[in-house]
C-alpha positions in Angstrom: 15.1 36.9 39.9 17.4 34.7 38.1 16.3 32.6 35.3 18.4 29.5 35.4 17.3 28.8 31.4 20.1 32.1 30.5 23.3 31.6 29.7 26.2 34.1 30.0 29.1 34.3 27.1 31.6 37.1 27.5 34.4 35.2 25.5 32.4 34.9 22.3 30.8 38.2 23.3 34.5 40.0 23.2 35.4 38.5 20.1 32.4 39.1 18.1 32.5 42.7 19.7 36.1 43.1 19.1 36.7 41.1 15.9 39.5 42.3 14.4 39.6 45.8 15.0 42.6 48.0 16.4 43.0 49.7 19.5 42.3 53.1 17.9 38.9 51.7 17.4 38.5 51.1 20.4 39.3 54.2 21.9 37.1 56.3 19.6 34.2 53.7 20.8 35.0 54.6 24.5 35.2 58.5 23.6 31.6 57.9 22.1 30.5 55.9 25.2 31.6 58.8 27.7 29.5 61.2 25.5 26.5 58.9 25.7 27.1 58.4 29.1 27.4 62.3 29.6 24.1 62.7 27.6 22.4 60.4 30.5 24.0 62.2 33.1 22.9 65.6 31.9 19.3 64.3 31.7 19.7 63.5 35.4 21.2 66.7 36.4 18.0 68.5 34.7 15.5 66.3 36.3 14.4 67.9 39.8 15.0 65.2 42.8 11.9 63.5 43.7 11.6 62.6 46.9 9.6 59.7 45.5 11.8 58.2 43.9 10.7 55.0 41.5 11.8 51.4 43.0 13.3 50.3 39.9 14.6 51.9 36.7 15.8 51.1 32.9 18.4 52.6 31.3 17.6 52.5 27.4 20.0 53.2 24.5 18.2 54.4 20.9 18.8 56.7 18.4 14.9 58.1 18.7 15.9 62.0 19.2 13.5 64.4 16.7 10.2 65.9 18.3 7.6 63.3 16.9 10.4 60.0 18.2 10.7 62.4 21.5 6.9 62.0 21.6 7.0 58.5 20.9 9.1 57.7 23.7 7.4 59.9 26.0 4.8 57.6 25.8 7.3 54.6 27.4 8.4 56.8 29.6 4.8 57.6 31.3 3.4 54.6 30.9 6.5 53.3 32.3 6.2 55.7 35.3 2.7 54.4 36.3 4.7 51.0 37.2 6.6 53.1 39.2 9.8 52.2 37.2 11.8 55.1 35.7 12.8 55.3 31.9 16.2 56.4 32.2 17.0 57.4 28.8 20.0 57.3 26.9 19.8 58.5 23.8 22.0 58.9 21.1 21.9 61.2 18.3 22.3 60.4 14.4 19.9 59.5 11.9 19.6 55.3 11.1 21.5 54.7 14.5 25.2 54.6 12.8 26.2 56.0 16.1 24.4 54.3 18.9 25.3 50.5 17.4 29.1 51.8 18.2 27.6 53.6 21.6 26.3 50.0 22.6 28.7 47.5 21.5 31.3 49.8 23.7 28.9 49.7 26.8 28.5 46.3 26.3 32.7 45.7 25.9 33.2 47.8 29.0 31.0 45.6 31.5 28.2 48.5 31.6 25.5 47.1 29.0 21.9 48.9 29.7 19.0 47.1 31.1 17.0 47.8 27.4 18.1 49.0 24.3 16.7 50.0 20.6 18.1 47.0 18.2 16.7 46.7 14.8 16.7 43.7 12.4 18.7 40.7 11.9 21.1 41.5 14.6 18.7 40.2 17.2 20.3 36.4 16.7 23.6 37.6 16.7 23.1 39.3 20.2 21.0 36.6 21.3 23.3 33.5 20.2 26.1 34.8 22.4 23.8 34.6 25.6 23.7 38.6 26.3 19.5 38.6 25.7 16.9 38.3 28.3 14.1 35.5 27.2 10.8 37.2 27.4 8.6 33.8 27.3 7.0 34.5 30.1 5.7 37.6 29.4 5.0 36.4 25.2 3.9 32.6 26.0 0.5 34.1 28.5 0.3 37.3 26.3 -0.4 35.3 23.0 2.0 37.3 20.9 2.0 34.6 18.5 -1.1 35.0 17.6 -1.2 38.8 18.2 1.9 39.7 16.3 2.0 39.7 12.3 3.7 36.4 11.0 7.0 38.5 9.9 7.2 40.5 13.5 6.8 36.9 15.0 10.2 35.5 13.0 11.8 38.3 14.2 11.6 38.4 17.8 11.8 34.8 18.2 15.3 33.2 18.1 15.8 29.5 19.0 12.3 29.1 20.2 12.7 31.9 22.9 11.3 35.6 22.2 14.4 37.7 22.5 12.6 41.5 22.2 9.2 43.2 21.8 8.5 45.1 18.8 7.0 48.5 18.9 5.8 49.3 15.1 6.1 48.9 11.6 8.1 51.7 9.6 6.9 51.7 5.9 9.4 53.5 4.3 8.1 53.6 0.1 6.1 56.9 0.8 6.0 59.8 -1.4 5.1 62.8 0.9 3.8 65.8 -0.3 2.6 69.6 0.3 -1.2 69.1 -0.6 -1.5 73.0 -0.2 1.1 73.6 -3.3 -0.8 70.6 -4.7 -3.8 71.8 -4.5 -3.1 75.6 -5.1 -1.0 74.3 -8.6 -4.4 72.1 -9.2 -2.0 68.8 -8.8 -2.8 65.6 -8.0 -0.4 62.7 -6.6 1.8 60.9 -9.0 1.0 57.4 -9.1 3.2 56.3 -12.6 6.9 57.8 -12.9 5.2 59.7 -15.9 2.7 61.7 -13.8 5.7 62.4 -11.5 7.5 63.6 -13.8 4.5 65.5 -15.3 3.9 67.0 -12.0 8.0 68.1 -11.2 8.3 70.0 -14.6 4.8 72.1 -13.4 6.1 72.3 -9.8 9.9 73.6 -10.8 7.7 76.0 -13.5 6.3 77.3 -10.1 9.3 77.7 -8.7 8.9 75.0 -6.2 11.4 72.6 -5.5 9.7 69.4 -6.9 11.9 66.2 -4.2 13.7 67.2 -1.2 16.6 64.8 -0.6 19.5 65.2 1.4 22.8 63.6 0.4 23.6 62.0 3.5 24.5 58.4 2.9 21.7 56.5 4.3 18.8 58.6 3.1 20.4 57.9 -0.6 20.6 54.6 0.2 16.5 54.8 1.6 15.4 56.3 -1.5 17.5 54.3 -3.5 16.8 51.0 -2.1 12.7 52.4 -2.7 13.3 52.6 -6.1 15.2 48.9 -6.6 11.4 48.0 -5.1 9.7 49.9 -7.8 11.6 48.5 -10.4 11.4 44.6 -9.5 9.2 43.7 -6.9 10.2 42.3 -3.7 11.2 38.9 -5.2 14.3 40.3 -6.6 14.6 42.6 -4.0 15.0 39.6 -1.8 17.4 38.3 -3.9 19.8 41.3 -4.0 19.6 42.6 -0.4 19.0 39.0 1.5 20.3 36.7 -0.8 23.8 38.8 -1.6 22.8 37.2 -5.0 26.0 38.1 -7.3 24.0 37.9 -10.6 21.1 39.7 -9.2 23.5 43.0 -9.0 24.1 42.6 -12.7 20.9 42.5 -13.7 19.0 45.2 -15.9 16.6 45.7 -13.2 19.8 47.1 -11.1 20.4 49.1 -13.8 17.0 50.9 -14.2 16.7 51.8 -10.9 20.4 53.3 -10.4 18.9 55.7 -14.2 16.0 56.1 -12.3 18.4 57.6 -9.0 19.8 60.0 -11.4 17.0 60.9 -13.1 15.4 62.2 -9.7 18.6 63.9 -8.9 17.7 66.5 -11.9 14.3 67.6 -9.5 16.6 68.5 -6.1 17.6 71.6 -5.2 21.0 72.0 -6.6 24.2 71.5 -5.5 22.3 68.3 -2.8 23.5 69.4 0.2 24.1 67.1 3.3 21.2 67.5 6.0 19.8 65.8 8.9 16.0 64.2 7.9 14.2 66.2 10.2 15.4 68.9 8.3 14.6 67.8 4.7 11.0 67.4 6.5 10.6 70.9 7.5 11.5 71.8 3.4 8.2 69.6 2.7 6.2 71.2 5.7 7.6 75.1 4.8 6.9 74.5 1.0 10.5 75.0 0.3 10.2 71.4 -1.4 6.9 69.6 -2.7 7.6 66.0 -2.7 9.5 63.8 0.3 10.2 60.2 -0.1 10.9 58.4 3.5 9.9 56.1 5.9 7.1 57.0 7.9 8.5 58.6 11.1 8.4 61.9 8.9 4.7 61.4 9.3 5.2 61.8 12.9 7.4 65.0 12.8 4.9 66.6 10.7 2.0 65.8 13.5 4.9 67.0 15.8 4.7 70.0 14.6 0.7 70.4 14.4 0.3 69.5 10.9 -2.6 67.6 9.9 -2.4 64.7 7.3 -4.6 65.0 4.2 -5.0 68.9 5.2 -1.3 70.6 5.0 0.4 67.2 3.9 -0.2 63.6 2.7 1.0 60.6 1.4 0.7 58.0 -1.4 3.1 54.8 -2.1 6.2 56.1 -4.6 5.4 55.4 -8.0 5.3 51.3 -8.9 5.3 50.5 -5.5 1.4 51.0 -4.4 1.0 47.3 -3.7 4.8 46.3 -1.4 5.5 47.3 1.7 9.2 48.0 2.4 9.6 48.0 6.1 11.9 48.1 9.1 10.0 47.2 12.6 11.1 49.4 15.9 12.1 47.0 18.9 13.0 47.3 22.5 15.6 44.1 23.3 16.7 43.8 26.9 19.8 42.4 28.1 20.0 40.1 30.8 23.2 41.1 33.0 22.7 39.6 36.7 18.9 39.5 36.2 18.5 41.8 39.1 16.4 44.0 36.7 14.2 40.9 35.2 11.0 42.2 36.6 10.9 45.9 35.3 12.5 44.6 32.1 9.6 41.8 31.4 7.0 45.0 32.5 8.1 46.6 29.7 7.7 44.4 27.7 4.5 43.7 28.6 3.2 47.5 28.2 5.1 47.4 25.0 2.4 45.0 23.8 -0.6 46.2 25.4 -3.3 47.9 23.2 -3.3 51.3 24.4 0.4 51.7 23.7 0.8 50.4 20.6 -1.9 52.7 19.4 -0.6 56.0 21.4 3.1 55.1 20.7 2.9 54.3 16.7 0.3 57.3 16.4 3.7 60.0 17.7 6.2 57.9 15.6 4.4 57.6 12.5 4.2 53.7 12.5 1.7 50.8 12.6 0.9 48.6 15.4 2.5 45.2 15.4 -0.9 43.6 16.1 -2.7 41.9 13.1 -5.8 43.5 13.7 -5.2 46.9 15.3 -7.6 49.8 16.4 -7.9 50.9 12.6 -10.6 53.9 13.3 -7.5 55.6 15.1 -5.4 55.4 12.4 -5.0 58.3 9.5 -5.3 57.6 6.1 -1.4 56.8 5.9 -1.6 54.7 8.0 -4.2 52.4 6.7 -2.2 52.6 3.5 0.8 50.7 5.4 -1.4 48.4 6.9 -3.5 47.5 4.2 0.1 46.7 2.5 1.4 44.8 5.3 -1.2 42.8 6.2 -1.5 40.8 2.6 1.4 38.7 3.6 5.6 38.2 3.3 5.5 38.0 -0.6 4.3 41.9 -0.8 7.0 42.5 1.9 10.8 44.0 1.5 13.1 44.4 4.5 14.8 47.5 4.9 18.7 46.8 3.8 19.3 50.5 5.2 17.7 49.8 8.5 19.3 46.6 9.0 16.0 44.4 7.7 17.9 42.6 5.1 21.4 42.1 6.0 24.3 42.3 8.6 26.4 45.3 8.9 29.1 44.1 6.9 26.7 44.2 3.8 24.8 47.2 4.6 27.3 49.4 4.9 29.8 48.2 1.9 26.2 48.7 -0.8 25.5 51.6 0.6 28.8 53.5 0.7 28.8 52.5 -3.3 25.4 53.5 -3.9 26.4 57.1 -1.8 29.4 57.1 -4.5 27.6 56.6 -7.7 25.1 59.4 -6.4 27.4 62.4 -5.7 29.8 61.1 -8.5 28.4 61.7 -11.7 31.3 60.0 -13.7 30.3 57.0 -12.3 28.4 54.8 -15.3 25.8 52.2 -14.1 28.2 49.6 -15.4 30.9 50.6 -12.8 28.7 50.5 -9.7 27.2 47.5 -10.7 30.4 45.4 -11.4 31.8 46.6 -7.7 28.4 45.6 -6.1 28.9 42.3 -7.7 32.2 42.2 -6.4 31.1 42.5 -3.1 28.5 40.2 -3.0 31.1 37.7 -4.2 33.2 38.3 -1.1 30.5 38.2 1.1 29.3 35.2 -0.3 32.7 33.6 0.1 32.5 34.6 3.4 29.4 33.4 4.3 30.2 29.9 3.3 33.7 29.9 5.3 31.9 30.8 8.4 
């Protein structure tokens, strides 16, 4: 079924794809491609044939790969299955999806885009602008998801006047996790002030528990560091720094305080901070090698993964200064439109996407909240209501996610976060010095904003 209303751009599509990168690039994008493709292929293998096979299938590309996302999208997958369509799943290892943004834009430069694929944040319009998304109006318009969806999730699925994805949860990423069996067996309560936590480190280390597990990978620095530029200033100057690519904002002493405040907390990790994948800086919090965690939500859902019980062996509060703001980053399926030949299983999807009984099972696995304004609340933990409660007072308690692509293109992301991965493993580096290079860039970006 061809919608008429779609329009195709491969031109723009090959030089926004391409831009001006070099052939080597390229190549390594293809290499990652095959192994994507090969990670498919393998699932296939593995799978036993079925002499009933489905009369349609999806191929979808994300990056959800630990056990609670694996339960999260076994939930697609079956309720898929009872349409008779077949998931076919593509997924790509890495934590924050570094690797399948490079997977995708390669499928999508070699002709072989898939039918649905995990996109997060602003890049919806960029994809969407050059033609490549499928317009899921008829499937929103008759569902209501105007009125369903919170007013943030709304603006971000809808581009132009046309819905151009369907959103799956909200992520709130200022938790502070912690061991509430150490906790309670040290006769410790949650920090809710930077001066109970550091109260409570100095009797954790005494105990000879670690007090913060933290991995040095670059974009879990960048999560707890962006977390802590929410503590310090609200969302207003948040907004400012990580939307705005306000120069002077990077200069302020609210920048300052909360690049101290990074280094401060370095002084409560297990020495030398090694580099490790999330998952595993979860199981230090679940084992009791580490007492405190701060990260989005989905750890929430590899800790019920793995048969832990909130408010029993773990729980959660807001990190310190933060109790009121929700800093978030919203999971979404997107589906591209192709030859349309795929326009009916794609806009089913959809539509299960945004039924009830999958928001609920699907954000209870991943650690999220529904999307819906007024969810099933009773089936939510205490967490959870946490992040909702949050959420739900409105966009000016609200901070999109720089690290997961919330706040600004790639371009930005990545340049503030490889400085803020510097000025954490370099202990040289003053305040002073970071700051004046973030301003720098924000300068150039600006610049470059205005020539486009």
């Amino acid at each position: 079924m061809i919608d008429k209303r779609h329009v195709n751009n491969r031109g723009g599509t090959q030089a926004w794809l391409t831009g001006s990168r070099s052939w080597i690039v390229l190549f390594a994008l293809g290499c990652l491609l095959k192994y994507a493709i090969g990670i498919a292929g393998a699932a296939t293998v593995a799978s036993a044939p079925n002499p009933n096979q489905p009369a349609a299938a999806l191929q979808v590309v994300h990056w959800w790969t630990s056990a609670g996302e694996r339960k999260a999208v076994d939930v697609l997958a079956s309720k898929l299955a009872e349409e008779n369509i077949q998931w076919r799943d593509a997924a790509i290892p890495g934590g924050a999806g570094l690797g399948a943004s490079k997977v995708l834009k390669s499928m999508v430069l070699a002709g072989k885009a898939p039918e649905a694929t995990q996109l997060n944040g602003i890049v919806f319009g960029e994809w969407a602008d050059l033609g490549l998304l499928l317009e899921l109006d008829d499937v929103a318009t008759p569902g209501g998801w105007q009125k369903l969806l919170f007013p943030t999730v709304w603006s971000l699925v809808h581009n132009r006047g046309h819905v151009v994805a369907a959103p799956l949860g909200i992520h709130r990423i200022n938790n502070l996790f912690y061991n509430k069996k150490i906790f309670d067996r040290l006769g410790l309560t949650a920090p809710k002030t930077w001066a109970e936590f550091e109260r409570v480190a100095e009797k954790l280390k005494h105990a000879g528990v670690t007090p913060l597990a933290q991995s040095s990978e670059a974009w879990q620095v960048a999560t707890l560091f962006e977390t802590l530029v929410l503590a310090e200033s609200g969302p207003a100057y948040y907004r400012s720094l990580f939307v705005d690519l306000n120069p002077g904002a990077f200069g302020d002493t609210r920048m300052t305080h909360a690049l101290q405040r990074l280094r401060t907390l370095k002084a409560w990790m297990a020495q030398p901070v090694r580099e490790r994948p999330w998952p595993e800086m979860t199981r230090q919090l679940a084992d009791g090698d580490a007492a405190m965690f701060v990260m989005g939500d989905w750890a929430k859902g590899e800790l019920l993964a793995w048969g832990l019980t909130t408010d029993q062996e773990f729980s959660c509060v807001a990190v310190p200064g933060t109790a009121d703001y929700h800093l978030y980053s919203v999971d979404t399926l997107a589906m591209f439109a192709g030859d349309y030949s795929h326009q009916t299983a794609q806009e089913k999807l959809a539509q299960l996407i945004m039924s009830q009984p999958v928001q609920s099972a699907y954000n209870q696995a991943k650690g999220a909240i529904s999307v819906w304004r007024s969810p099933a609340l009773s089936k939510m933990d205490s967490c959870a209501r946490s992040s909702w409660s949050a959420f739900s007072k409105g966009s000016a308690f609200q901070a999109p996610s720089l690290v997961h692509r919330m706040a600004a293109d790639e371009t930005a992301k990545d340049a503030i976060v490889a400085e803020v991965h510097r000025y954490f493993v370099d202990d040289k580096m003053s305040e002073s010095d970071i700051q004046r290079r973030l301003v720098s860039i924000a300068r150039s970006l600006s610049k470059t904003g205005k020539q486009e």
